[in-house]
N, C-alpha and C positions, 0 to 999 in steps of 0.2 A: 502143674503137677498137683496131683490130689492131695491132701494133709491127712493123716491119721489122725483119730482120737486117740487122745493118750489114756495113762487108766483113771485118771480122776474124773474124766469124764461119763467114762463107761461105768465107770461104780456109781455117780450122782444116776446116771439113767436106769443104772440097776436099782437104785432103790426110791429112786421115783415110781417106778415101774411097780414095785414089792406095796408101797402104801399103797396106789391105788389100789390095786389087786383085793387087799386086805380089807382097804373100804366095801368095795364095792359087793366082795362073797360076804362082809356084812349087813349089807342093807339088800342083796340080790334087785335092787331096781337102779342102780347107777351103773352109768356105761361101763362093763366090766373091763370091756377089752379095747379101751381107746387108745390111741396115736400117743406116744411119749416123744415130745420134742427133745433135742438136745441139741443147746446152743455153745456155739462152739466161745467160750470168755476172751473180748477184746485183747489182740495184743499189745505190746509194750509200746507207745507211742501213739495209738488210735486214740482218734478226735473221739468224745463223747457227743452223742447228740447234744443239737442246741436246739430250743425252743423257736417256732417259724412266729416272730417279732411276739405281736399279745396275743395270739391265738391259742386257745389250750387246748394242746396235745392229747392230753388223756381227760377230754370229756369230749365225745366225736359231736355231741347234740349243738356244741357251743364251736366249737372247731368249723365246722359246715359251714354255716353264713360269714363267719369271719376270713376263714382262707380262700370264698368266692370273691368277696371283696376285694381284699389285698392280693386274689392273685393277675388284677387287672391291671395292676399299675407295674407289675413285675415282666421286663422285659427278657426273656429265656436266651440263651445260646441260639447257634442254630447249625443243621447238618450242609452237609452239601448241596442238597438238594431244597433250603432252607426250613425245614420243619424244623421243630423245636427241640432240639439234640436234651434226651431222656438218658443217654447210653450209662450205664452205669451199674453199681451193689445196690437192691436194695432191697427194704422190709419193711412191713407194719411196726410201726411205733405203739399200738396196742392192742389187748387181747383180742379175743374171740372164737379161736378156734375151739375152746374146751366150749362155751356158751356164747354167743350172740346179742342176750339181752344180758340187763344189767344181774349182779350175784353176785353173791356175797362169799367168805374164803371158805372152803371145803377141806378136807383131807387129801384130794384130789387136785382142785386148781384153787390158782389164788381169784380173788375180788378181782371183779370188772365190772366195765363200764357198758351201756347197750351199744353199739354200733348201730343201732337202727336209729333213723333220725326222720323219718316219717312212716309210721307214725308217729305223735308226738308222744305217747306216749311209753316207747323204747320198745311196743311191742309185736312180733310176727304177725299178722292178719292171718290166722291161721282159721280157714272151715271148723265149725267144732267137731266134725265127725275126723278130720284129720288132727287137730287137735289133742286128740283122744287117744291116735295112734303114738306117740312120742314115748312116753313110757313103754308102753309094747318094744318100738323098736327097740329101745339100750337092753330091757330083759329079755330079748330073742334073738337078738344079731350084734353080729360081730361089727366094730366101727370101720368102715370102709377103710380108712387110713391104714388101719394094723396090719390090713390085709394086702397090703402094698398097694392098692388102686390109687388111679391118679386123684386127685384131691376136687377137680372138678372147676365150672367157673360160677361162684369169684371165689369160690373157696382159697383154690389154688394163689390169692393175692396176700392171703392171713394166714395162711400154714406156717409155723414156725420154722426156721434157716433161713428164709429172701430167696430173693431172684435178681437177675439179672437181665437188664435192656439193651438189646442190640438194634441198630436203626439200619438201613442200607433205603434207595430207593424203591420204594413199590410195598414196603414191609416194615415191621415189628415183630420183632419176634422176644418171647419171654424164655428164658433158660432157668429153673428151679433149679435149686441144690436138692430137692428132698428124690427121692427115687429118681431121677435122673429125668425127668420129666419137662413138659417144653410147649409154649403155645406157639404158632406160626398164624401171624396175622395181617394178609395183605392187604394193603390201602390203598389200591390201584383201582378198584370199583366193581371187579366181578360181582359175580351173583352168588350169593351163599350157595351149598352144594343141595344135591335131591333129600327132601323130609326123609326118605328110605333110608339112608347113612345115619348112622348112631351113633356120636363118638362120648369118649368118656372126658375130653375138654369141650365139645360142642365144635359146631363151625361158628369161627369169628370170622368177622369184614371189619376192618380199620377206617376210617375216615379223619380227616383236620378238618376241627370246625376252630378256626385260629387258632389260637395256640393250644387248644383242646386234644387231644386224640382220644374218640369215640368208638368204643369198641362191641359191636353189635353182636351178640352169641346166639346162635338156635343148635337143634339138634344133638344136645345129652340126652344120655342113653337112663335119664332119672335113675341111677343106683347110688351115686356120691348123699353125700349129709352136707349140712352146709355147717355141723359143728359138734360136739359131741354127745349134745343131748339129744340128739335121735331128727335132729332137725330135718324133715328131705322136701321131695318135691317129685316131680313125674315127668316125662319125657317131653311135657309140653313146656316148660322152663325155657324164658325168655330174657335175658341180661342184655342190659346197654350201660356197659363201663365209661368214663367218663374220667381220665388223666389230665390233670392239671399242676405243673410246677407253679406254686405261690413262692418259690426262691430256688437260689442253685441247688438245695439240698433236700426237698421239699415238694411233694406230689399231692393235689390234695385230691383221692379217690372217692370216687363217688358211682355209688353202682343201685338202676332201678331194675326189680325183678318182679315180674308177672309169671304165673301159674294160673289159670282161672280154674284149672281142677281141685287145687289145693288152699290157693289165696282167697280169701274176702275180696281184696282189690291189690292194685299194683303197690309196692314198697321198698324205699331207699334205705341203704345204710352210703355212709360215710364215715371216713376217717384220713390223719394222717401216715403214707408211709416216707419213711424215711433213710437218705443217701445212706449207704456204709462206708465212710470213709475214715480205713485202715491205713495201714502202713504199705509203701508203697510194694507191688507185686502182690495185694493180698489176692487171694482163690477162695472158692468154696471149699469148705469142708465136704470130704466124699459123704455125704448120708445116703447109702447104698440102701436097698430096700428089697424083698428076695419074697416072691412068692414059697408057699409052704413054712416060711419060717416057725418058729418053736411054738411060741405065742399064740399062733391063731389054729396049731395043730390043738394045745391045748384048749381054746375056747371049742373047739369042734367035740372033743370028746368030755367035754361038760354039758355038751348039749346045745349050745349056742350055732347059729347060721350065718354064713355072709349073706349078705342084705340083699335081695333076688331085686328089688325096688316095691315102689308101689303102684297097684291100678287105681285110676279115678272111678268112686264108687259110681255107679248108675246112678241117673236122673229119675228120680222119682215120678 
């Protein structure tokens, strides 16, 4: 059964909502109309996260080589079918959705760390003619998120609420709290589907590469962001997820993405997400999500657009 927000919740998101807002008609270059997470506060008896042995959680650059390590000597569950039983709540253990690379606290979001971890130096290999475009996007469009679209992949792994892993044989599938949203991804060895199909999560193909599950995406329809500084990409976006438990509680994500329209060259981010482990019978919070809502009526008659996507410029 779904749980309501109660109004304390509702008024923190209303007036998280209000500073941004206030930020951003003052600076008119920050993402006006971005995605307001609202996380629903641990209840009474929920385990707090615990740190995955020395590896640090909130630095993903130091976290990566260490949770490769330790996740070799980490022997998993396992399903009926023996794959590495994943089933369960979970969530990124750090930001990214507001930014990607590292930044500093805003009126807007707090301090974070890069999730990119190649390159070394925290930052997108971003073309400079696409480069260019980023600012454009936040002062001309609306953030895909607001507009209730699906959040995209890997976006969809760092959106604020978690997800949820269901295993059965031949399949993974991911269930989102946030707009009710869902990847289905079978491990059975098909063929990804016709370049012609568009989707707004892509088509995934699953694989076990030991205790790995490898998750190959093609075919987004390049309209999603990967964060809310105008970050995107084009329809030729290519992701290979990569799932690893370094402990019961403990997945360490690792996700390589190529673009050759948009990228210099190919580039990883990792980080840790981690178990939810609540009280027992816990559920998602419903975070319901409604085309037309207020929000994006208002970005529309300020003059702002939902995000049509981008074409890769001609080759010179």
């Amino acid at each position: 059964m779904s749980k309501r927000l109660s109004g304390r919740m509702i008024a923190m998101a209303i007036g998280a909502a209000i500073v941004a807002l206030s930020s951003a008609l003052a600076s008119r270059t920050a993402p006006v109309f971005g995605f307001v997470g609202v996380a629903a506060a641990a209840p009474a008896g929920a385990q707090a996260p615990q740190a995955s042995g020395a590896c640090p959680e909130n630095l993903p650059a130091r976290f990566h080589p260490c949770a490769k390590e330790r996740s070799k000597a980490f022997g998993p569950p396992r399903t009926s079918d023996a794959k590495p039983d994943m089933q369960g709540f979970w969530g990124s253990s750090v930001g990214g959705f507001d930014n990607l690379e590292e930044h500093p606290r805003s009126p807007d979001m707090g301090a974070g760390p890069s999730l990119v971890v190649d390159p070394l130096d925290g930052k997108v290999p971003y073309q400079p003619w696409a480069a260019a475009l980023l600012k454009e996007n936040m002062a001309k469009y609306i953030e895909p998120n607001m507009a209730c679209f699906p959040s995209g992949t890997p976006r969809s792994i760092y959106t604020p609420g978690g997800f949820q892993i269901r295993q059965s044989p031949g399949y993974v599938v991911f269930v989102f709290d946030r707009a009710h949203n869902y990847r289905i991804i079978p491990t059975d060895g098909r063929p990804h589907l016709s370049e012609s199909l568009r989707l707004w999560q892509g088509d995934s193909r699953g694989r076990w590469d030991g205790n790995t599950l490898v998750v190959d995406t093609v075919n987004q329809n390049g309209k999603t962001w990967l964060d809310q500084m105008g970050r995107f990409n084009t329809e030729a976006l290519h992701v290979v997820e990569r799932f690893t438990l370094v402990d019961a509680d403990t997945i360490h994500y690792e996700a390589v993405i190529e673009d050759p329209n948009v990228y210099t060259r190919p580039w990883t981010m990792a980080f840790p997400v981690r178990r939810n482990r609540r009280i027992a019978g816990f559920d998602f919070v419903e975070f319901a999500c409604f085309e037309g809502e207020e929000n994006v009526d208002m970005a529309l008659g300020l003059g702002y657009r939902i995000f049509p996507g981008i074409r890769p410029r001609p080759a010179r």
